[in-house]
C-alpha positions in Angstrom: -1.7 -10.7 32.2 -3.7 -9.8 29.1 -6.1 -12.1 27.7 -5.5 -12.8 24.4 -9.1 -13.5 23.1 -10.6 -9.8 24.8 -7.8 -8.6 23.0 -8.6 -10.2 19.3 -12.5 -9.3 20.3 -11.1 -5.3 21.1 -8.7 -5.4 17.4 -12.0 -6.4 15.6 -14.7 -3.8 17.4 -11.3 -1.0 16.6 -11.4 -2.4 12.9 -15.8 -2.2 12.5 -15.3 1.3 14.2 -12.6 2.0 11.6 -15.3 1.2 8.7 -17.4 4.3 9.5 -19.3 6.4 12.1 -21.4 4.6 15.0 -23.5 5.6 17.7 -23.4 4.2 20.8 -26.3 2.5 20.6 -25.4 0.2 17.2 -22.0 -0.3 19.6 -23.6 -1.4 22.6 -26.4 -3.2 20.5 -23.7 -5.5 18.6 -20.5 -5.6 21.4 -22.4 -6.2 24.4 -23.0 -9.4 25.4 -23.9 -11.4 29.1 -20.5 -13.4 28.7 -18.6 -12.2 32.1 -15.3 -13.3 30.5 -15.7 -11.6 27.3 -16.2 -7.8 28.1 -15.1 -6.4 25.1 -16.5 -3.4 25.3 -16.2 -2.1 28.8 -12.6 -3.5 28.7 -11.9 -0.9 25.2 -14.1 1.5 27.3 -11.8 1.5 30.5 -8.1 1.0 28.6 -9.1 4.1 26.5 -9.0 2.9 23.6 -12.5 4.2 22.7 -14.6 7.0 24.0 -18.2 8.6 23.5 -19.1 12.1 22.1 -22.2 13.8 21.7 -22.6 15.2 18.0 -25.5 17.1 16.8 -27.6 15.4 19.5 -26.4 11.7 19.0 -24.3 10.3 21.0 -21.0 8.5 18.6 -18.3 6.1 19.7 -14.8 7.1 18.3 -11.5 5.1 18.6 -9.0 7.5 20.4 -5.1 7.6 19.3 -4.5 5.2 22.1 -6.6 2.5 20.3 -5.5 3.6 16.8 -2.0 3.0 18.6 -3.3 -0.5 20.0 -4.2 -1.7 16.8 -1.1 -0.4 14.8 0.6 -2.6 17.6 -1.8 -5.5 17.0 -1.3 -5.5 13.3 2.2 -5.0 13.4 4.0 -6.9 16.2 7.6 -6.4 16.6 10.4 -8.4 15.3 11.4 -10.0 18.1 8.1 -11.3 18.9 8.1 -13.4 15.3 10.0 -16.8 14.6 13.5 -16.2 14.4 14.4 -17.4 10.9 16.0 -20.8 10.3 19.5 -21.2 10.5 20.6 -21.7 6.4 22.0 -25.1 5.9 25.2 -26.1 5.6 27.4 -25.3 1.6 28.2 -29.5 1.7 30.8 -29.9 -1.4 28.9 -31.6 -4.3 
């Protein structure tokens, strides 16, 4: 079962990654957090949807095509998963 709030938590650190390059320590300074219920990070961390590389001696947190794919999904849920669209009313004679 996915929980929905890590989930909204993991499409907004995807998004602040998306604004520009981080290291891993601004990441773990601003997404970690004591909370055992909210692990946004490690739970990004272990689906894949981010990963670490060392660049010119720092070490930088990058979103991989599996989380550019996750939040594409997030932003964009399928059809079926929106309200079906109301039935149009009844053409009564005037």
């Amino acid at each position: 079962m996915t929980d929905t709030v890590v989930d909204a938590l993991i499409v907004d650190l995807l998004v602040w990654l998306e604004g520009g390059e981080r290291t891993y320590e601004e990441v773990i300074d601003v997404w970690r957090t004591s909370c055992p219920k909210l692990t946004v990070w490690e739970d990004a961390k272990d689906r894949g949807l981010v990963a670490t590389e060392s660049f010119n001696g720092r070490e930088l947190v990058r979103i991989t095509p599996a989380g550019f794919v996750f939040l594409h999904e997030q932003r964009n849920p399928p059809k079926s998963a929106e309200r079906p669209e109301a039935p149009a009313p009844p053409d009564f004679p005037h």
